[in-house]
DSSP file (Angstrom, degrees, kcal/mol; ACC not computed):
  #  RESIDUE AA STRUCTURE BP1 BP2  ACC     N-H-->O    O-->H-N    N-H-->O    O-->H-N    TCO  KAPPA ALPHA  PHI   PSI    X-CA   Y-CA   Z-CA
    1    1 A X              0   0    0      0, 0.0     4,-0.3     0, 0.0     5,-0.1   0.000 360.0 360.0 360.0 -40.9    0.0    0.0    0.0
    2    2 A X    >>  +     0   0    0      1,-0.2     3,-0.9     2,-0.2     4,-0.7   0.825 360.0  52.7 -43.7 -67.5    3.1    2.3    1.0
    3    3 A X  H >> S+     0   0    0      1,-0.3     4,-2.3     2,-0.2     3,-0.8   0.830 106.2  46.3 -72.4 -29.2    4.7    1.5   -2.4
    4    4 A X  H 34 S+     0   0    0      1,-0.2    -1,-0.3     2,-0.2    -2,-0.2   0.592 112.3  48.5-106.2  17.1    2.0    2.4   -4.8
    5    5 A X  H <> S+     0   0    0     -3,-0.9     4,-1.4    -4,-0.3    -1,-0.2   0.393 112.3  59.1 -87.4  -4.6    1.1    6.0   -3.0
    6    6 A X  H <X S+     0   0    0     -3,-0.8     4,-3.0    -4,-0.7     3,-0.4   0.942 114.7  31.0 -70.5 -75.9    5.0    6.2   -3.4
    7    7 A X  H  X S+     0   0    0     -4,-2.3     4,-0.6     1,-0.2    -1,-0.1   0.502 114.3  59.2 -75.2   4.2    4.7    5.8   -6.9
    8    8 A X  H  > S+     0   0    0      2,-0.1     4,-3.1     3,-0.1    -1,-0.2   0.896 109.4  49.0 -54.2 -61.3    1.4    7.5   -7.3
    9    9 A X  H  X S+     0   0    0     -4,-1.4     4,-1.5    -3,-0.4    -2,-0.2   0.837 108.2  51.4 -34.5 -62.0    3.0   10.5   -5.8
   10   10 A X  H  X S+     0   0    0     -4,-3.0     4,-1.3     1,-0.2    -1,-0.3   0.730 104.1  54.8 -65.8 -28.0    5.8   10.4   -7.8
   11   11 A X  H  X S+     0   0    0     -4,-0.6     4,-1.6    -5,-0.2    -2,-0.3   0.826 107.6  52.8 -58.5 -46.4    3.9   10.2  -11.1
   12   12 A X  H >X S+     0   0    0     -4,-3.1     4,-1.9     2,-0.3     3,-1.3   0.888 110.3  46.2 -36.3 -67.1    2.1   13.2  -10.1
   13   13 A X  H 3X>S+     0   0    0     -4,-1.5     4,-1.8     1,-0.3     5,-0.6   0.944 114.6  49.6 -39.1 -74.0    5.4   15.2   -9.4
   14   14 A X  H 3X5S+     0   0    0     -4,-1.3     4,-0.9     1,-0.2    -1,-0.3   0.677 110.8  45.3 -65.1 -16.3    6.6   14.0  -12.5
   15   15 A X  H <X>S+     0   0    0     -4,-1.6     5,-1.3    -3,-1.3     4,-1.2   0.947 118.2  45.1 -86.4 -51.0    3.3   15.0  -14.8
   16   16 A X  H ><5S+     0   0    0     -4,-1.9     3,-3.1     1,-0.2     5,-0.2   0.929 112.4  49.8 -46.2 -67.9    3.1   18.8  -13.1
   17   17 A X  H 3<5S+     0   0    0     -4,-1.8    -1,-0.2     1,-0.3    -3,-0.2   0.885 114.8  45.7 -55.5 -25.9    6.8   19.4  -13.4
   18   18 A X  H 3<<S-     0   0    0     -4,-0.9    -1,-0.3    -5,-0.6    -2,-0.2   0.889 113.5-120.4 -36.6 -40.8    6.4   18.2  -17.4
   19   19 A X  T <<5S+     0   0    0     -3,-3.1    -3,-0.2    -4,-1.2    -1,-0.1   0.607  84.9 110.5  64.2  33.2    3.4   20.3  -17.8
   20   20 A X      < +     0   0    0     -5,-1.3     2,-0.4    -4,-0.1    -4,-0.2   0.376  53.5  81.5-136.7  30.7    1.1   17.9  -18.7
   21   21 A X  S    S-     0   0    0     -6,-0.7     2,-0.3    -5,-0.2    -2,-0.2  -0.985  70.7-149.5-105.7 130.5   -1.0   17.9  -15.6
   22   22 A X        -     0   0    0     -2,-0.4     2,-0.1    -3,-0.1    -6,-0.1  -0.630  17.4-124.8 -96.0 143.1   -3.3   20.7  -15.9
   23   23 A X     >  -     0   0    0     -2,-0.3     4,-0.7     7,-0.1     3,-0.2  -0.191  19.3-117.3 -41.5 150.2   -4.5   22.4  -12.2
   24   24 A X  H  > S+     0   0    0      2,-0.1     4,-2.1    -2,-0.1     5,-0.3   0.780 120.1  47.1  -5.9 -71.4   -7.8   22.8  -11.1
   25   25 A X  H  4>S+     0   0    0      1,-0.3     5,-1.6     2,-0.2     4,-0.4   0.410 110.6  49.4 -82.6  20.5   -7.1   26.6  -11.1
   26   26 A X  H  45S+     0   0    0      3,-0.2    -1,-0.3    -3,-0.2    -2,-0.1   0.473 110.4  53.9 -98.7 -36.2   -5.5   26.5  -14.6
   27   27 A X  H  <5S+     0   0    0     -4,-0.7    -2,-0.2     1,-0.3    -3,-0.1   0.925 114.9  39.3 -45.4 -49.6   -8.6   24.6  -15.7
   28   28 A X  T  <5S-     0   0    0     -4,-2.1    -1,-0.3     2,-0.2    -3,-0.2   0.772 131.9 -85.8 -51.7 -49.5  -10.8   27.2  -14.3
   29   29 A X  T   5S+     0   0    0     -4,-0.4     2,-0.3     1,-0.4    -3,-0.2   0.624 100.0  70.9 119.7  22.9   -8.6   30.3  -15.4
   30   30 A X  S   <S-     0   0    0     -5,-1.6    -1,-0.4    -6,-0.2    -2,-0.2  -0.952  72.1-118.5-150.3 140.7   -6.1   30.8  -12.7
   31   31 A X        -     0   0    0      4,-0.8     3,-0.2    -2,-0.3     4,-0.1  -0.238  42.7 -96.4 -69.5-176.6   -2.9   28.9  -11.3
   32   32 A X  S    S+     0   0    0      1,-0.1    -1,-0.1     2,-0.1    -6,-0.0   0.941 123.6  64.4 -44.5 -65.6   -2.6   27.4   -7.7
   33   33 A X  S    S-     0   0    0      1,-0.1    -1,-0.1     2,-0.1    10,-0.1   0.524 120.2-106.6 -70.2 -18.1   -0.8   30.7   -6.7
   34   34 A X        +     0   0    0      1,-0.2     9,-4.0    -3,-0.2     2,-0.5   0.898  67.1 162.0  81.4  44.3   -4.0   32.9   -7.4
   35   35 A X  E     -A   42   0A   0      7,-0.3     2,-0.8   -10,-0.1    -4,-0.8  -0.836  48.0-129.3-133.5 106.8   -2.4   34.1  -10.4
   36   36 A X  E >>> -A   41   0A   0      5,-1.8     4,-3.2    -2,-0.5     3,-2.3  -0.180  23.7-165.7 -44.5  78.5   -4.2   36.0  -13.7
   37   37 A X  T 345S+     0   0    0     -2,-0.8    -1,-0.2     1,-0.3    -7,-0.1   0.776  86.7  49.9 -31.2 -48.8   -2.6   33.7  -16.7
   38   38 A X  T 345S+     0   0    0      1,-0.2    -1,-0.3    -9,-0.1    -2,-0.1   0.912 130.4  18.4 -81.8 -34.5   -3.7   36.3  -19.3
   39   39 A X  T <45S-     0   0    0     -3,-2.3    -1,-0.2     2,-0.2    -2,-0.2   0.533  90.2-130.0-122.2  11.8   -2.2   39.2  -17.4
   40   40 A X  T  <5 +     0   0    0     -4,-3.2     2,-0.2     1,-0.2    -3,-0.2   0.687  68.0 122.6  73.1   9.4    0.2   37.6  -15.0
   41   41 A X  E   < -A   36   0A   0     -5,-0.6    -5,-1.8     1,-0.0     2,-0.3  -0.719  68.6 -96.7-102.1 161.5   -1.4   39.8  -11.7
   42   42 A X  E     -A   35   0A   0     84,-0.4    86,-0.5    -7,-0.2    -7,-0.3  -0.558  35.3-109.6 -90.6 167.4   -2.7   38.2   -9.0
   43   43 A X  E     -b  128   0B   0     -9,-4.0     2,-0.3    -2,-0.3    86,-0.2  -0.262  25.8-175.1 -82.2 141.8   -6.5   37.4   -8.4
   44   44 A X  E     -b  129   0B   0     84,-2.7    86,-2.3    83,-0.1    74,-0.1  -0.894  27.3-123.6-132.2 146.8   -8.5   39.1   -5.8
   45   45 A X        -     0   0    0     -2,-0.3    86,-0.1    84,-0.3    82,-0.0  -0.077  14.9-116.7 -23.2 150.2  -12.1   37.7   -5.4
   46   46 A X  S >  S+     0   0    0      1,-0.2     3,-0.9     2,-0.2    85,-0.1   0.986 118.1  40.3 -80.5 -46.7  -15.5   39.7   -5.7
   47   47 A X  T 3  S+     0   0    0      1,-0.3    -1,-0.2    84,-0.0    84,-0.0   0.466 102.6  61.3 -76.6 -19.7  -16.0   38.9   -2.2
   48   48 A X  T 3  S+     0   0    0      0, 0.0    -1,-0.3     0, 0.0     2,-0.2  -0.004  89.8  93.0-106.2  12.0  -12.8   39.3   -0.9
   49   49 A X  S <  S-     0   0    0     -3,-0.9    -3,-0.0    -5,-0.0    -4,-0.0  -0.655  91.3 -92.3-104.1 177.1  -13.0   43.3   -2.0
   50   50 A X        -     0   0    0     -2,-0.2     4,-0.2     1,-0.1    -1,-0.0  -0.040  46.0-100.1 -74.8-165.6  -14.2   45.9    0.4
   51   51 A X  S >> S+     0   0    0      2,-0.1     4,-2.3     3,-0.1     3,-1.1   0.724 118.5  56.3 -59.4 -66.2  -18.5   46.7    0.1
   52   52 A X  H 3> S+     0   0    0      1,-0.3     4,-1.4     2,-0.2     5,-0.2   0.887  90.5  59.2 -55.8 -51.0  -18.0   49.6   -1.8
   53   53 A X  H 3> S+     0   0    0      2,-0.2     4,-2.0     3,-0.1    -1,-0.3   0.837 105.1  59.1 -44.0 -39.1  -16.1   48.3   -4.6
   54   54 A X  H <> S+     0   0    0     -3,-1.1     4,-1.0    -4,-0.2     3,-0.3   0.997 111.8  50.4 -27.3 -81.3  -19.9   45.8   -4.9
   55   55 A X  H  X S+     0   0    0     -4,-2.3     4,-2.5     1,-0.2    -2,-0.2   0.695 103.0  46.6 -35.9 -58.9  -21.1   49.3   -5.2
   56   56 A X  H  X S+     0   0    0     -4,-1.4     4,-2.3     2,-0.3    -1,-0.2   0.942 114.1  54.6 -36.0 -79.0  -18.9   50.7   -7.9
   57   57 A X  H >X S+     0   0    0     -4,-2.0     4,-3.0    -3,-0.3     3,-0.8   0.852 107.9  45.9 -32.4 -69.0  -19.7   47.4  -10.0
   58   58 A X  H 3X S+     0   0    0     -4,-1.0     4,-2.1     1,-0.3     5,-0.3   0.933 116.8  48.3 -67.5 -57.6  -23.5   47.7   -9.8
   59   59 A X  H >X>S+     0   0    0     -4,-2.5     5,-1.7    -5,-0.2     4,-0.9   0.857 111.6  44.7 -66.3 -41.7  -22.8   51.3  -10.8
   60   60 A X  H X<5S+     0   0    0     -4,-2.3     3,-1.4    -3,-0.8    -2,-0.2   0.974 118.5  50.7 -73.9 -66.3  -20.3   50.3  -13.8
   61   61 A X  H 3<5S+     0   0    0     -4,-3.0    -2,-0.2     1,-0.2    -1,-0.2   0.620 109.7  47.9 -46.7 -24.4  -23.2   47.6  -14.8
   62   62 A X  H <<5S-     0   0    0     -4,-2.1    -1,-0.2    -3,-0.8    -2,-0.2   0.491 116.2-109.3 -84.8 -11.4  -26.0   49.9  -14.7
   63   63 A X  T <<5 -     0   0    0     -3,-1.4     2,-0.2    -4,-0.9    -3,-0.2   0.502  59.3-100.1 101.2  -3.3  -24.4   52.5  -16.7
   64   64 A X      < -     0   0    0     -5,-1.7    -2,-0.1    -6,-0.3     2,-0.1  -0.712  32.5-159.7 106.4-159.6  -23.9   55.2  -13.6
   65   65 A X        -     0   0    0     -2,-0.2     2,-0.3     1,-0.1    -1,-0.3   0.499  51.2-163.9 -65.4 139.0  -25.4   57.4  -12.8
   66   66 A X        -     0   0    0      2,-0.3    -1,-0.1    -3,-0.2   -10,-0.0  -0.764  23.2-136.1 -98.0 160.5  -21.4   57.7  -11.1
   67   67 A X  S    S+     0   0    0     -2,-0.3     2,-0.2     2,-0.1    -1,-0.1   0.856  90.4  68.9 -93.7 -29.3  -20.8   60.3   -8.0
   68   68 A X  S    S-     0   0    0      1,-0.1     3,-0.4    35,-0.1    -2,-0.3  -0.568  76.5-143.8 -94.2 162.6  -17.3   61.5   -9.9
   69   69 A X  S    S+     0   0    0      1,-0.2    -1,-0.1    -2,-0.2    -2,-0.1   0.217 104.7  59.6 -90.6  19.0  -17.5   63.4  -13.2
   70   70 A X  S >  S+     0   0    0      3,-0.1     3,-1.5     2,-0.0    22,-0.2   0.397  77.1 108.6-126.3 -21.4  -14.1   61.1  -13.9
   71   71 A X  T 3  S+     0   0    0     -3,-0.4    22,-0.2     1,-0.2    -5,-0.1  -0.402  84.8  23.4 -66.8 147.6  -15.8   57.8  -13.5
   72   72 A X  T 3  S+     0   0    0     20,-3.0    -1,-0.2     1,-0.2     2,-0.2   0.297  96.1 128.5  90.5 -32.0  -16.1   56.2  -16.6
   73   73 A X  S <  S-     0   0    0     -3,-1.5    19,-2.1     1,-0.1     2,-0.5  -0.470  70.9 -73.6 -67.8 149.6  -12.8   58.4  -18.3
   74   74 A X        -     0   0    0     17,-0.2     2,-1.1    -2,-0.2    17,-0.3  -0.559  33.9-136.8 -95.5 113.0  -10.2   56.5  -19.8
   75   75 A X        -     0   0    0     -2,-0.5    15,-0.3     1,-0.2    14,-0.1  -0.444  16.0-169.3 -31.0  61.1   -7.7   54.5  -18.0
   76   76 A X        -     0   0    0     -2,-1.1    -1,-0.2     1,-0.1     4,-0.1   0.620  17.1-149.6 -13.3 -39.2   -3.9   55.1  -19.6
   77   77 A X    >   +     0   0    0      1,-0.1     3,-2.0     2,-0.1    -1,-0.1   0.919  31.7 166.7  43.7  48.4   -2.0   52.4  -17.8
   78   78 A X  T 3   +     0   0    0      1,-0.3    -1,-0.1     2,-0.1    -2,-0.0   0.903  66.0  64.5 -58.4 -44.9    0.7   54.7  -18.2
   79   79 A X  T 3  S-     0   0    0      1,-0.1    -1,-0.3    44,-0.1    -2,-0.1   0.383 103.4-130.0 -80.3  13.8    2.4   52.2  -15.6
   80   80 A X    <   +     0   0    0     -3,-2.0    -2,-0.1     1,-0.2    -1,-0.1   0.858  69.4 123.9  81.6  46.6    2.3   49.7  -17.8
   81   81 A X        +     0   0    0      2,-0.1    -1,-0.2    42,-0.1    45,-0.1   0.757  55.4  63.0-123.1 -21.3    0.7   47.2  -15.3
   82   82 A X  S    S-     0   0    0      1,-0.2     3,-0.1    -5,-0.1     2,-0.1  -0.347 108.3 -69.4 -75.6-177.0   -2.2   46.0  -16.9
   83   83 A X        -     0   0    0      1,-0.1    -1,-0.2    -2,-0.0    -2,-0.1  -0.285  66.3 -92.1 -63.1 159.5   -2.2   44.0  -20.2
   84   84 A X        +     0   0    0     -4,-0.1     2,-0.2    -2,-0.1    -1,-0.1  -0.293  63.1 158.7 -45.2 148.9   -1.1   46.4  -23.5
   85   85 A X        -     0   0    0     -3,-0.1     4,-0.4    -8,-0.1     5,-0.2  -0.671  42.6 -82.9 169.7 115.5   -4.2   47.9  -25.1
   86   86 A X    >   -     0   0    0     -2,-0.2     3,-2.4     2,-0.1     4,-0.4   0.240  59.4 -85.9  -0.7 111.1   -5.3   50.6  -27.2
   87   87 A X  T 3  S+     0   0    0      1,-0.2   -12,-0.1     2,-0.1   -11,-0.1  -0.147 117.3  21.6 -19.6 152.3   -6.0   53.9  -25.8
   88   88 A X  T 3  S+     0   0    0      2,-0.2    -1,-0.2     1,-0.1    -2,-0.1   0.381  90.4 116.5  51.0  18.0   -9.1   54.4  -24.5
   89   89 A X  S <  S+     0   0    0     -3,-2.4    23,-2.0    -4,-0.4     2,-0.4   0.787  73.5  57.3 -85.5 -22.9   -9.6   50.5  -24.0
   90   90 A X        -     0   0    0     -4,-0.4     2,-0.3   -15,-0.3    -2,-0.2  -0.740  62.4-172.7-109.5 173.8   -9.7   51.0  -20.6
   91   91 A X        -     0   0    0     -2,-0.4    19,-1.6    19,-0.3     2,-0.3  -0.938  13.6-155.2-137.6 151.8  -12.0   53.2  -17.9
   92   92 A X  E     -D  109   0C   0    -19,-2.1   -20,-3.0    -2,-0.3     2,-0.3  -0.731  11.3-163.6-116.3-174.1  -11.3   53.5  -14.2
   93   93 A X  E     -D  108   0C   0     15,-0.7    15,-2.0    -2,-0.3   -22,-0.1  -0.850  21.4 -97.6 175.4 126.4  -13.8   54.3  -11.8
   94   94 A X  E     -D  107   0C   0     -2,-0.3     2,-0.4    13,-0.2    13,-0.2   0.251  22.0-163.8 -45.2 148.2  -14.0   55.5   -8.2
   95   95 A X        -     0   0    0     11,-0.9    11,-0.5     8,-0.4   -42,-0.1  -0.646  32.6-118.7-143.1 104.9  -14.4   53.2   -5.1
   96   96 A X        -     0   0    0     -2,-0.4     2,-0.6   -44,-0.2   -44,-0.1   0.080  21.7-145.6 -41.7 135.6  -15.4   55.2   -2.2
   97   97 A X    >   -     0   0    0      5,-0.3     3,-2.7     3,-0.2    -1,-0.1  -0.659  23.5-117.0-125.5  73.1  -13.1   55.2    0.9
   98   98 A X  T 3  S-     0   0    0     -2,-0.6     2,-0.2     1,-0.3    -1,-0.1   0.674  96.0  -1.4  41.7  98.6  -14.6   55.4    4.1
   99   99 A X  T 3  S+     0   0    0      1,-0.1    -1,-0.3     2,-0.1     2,-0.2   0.388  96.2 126.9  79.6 -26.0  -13.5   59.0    6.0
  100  100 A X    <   -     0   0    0     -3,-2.7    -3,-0.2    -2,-0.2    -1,-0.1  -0.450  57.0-144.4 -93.5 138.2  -11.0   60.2    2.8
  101  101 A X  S    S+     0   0    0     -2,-0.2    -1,-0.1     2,-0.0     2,-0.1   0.836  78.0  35.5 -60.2 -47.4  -12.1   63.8    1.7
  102  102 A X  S    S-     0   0    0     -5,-0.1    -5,-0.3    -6,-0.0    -2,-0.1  -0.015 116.9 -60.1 -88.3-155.2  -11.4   63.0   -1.7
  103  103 A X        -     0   0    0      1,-0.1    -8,-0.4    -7,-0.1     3,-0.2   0.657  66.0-153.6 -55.3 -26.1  -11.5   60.5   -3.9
  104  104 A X        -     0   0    0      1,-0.2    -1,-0.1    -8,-0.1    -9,-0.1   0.051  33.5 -72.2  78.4-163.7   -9.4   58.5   -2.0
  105  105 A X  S    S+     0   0    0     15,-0.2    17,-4.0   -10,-0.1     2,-0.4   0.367  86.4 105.1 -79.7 -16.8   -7.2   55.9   -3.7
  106  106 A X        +     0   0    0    -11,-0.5   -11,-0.9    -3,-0.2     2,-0.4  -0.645  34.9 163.6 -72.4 113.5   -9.4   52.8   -4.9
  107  107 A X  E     -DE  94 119C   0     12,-2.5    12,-1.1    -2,-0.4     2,-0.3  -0.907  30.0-150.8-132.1 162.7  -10.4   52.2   -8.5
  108  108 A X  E     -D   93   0C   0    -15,-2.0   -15,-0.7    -2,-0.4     2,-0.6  -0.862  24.4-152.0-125.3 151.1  -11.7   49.3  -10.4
  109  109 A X  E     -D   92   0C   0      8,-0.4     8,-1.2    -2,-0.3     2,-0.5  -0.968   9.8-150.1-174.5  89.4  -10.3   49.6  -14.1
  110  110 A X        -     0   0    0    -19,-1.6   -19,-0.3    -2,-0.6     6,-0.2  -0.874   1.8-144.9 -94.3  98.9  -12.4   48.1  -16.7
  111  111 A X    >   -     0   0    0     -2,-0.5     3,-4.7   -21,-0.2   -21,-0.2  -0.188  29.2-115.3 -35.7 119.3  -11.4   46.5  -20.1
  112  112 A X  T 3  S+     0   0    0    -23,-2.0    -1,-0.1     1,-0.3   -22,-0.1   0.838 116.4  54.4 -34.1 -25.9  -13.4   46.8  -23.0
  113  113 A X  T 3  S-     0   0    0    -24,-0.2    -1,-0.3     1,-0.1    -2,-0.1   0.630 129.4 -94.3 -99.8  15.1  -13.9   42.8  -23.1
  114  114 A X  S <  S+     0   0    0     -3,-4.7    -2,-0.2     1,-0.4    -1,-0.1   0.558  73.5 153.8 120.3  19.7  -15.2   43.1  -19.5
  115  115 A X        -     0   0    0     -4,-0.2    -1,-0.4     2,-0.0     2,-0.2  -0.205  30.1-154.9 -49.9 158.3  -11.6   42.3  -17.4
  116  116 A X        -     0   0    0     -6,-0.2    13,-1.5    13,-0.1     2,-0.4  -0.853  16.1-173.6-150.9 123.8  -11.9   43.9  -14.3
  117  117 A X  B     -C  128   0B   0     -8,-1.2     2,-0.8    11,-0.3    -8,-0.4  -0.954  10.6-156.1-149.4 116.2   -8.9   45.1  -12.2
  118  118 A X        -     0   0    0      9,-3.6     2,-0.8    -2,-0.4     9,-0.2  -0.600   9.3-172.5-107.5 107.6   -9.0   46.6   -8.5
  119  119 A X  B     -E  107   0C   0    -12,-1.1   -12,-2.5    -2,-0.8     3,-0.3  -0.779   6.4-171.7 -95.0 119.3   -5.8   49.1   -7.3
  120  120 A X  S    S+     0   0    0     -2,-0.8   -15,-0.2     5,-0.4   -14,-0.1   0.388  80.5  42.9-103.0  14.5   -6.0   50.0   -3.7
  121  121 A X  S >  S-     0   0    0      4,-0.4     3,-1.8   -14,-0.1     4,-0.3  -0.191 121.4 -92.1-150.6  64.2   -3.0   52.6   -3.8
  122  122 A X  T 3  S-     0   0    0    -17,-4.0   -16,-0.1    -3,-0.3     4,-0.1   0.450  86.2 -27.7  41.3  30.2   -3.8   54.1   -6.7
  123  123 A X  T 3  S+     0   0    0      2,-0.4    -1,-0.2   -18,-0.1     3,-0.1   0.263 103.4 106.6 110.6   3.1   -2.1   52.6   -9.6
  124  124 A X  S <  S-     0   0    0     -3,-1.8     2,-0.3     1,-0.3    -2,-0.1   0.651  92.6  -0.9 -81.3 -30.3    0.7   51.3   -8.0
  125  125 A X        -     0   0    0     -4,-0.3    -2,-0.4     2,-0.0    -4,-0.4  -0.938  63.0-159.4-159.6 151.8   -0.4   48.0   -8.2
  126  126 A X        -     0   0    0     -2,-0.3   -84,-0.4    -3,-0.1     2,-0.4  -0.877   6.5-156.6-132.1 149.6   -3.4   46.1   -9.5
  127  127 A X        -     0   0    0     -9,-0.2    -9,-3.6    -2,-0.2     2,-0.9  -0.997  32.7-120.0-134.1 135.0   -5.2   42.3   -8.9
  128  128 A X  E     -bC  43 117B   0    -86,-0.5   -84,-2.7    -2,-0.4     2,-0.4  -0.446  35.7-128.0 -59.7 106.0   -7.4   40.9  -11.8
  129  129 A X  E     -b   44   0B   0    -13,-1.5   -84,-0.3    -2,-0.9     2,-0.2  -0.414  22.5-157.3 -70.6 141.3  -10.8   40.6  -10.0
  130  130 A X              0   0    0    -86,-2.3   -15,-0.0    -2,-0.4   -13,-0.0  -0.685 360.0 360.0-113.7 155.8  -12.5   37.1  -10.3
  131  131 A X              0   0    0     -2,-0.2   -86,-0.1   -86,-0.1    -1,-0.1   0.430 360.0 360.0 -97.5 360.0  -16.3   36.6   -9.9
């Protein structure tokens, strides 16, 4: 019994490191690591975001109305951290921050084919949001 989880085990090993055992989460659209294949960022969950980002979505899904005249304006990626893309393929949009005077720092950054990508420090870094 000992010996054939040995060599179960080891077959395993030996199909990942080949690459020709597929993941659960590459099957699905993610690695193990929680990591966006098509843009190499890591995943954050719908669920796993703050309440207000929910908000921000429903508002992006309805069309607005949005509370900034900036929601909805087009995204640059001047920091080169999303995927490459056409001007104007993306749009950012506020996510309200609890106490901050302004605008605070939270966007969601939506891609014409319907990617979705959440910075909490302002553009410094970004996580592909999963549903």
């Amino acid at each position: 019994m000992m010996n054939q989880r040995l060599v179960a085990l080891v077959l395993i090993v030996a199909l990942v490191g080949s690459g020709l055992l597929l993941t659960v989460g590459q099957v699905l659209g993610s690695d193990a690591s929680g990591t966006d294949p098509e843009s190499g960022l890591p995943t954050i969950s719908l669920s796993d975001l703050p309440a207000e980002a929910g908000q921000t979505l429903a508002l992006i899904e309805a069309g607005g109305p949005f509370p900034y005249g900036e929601d909805g304006g087009t995204f640059g990626n001047f920091e080169g951290l999303l995927p490459a893309a056409d001007q104007g393929y993306y749009q950012e949009y506020t996510v309200e921050t609890p106490g901050s005077a302004d605008r605070g720092a939270r966007r969601i950054v939506a891609g014409l084919e319907g990617e979705l990508y959440w910075t909490a420090d302002h553009y410094s870094s970004f996580e592909r949001i999963t549903r």
